[in-house]
N, C-alpha and C positions, 0 to 999 in steps of 0.2 A: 071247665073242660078244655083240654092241650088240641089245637088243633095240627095235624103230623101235613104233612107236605112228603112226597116219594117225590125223590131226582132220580133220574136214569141217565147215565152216560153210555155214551155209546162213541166207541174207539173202531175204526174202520182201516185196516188197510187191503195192500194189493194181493193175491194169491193164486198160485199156478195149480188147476188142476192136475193132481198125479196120480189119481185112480179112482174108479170108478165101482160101485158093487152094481149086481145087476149086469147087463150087458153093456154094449153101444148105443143098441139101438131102442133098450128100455134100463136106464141107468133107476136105480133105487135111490142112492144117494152118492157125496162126492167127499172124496177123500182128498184135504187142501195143504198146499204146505208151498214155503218159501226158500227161499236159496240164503244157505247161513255163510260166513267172510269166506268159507274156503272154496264155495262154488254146490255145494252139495245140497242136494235138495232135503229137507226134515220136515217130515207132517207137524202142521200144524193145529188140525181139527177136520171137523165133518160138520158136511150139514144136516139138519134133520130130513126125512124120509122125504121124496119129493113127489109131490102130486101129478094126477098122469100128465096133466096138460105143459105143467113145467118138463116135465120130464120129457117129452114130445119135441117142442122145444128146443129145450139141452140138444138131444140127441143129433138133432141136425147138425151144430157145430162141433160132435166129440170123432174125434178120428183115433186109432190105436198108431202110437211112438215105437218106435223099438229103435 
């Protein structure tokens, strides 16, 4: 019998909130993304759905940019 071994890597970096579903003050989830060479920001990913408590949370620190 083969016995298997599962690696997981896990790659972390930094990333700017740039939008929110959901409101401010009950955000769903977050739309993330980084600044590519020319200054511009490009989504990168989302997170999965965020539970109330996170999301409570969150909501304290999200302000709207314009």
């Amino acid at each position: 019998m083969q016995r298997r071994t599962k690696i997981r890597r896990r790659h972390t970096i930094e990333a700017i909130v740039g939008a929110v579903t959901g409101s401010l003050t009950r955000p769903q989830l977050l739309i993330l993304g980084r600044h590519d060479p020319t200054g511009r920001l490009r989504p990168i990913g989302r997170t999965v759905p965020l539970r109330p408590d996170a999301a409570g949370q969150l909501a304290e620190h999200l302000s709207a940019y314009s």
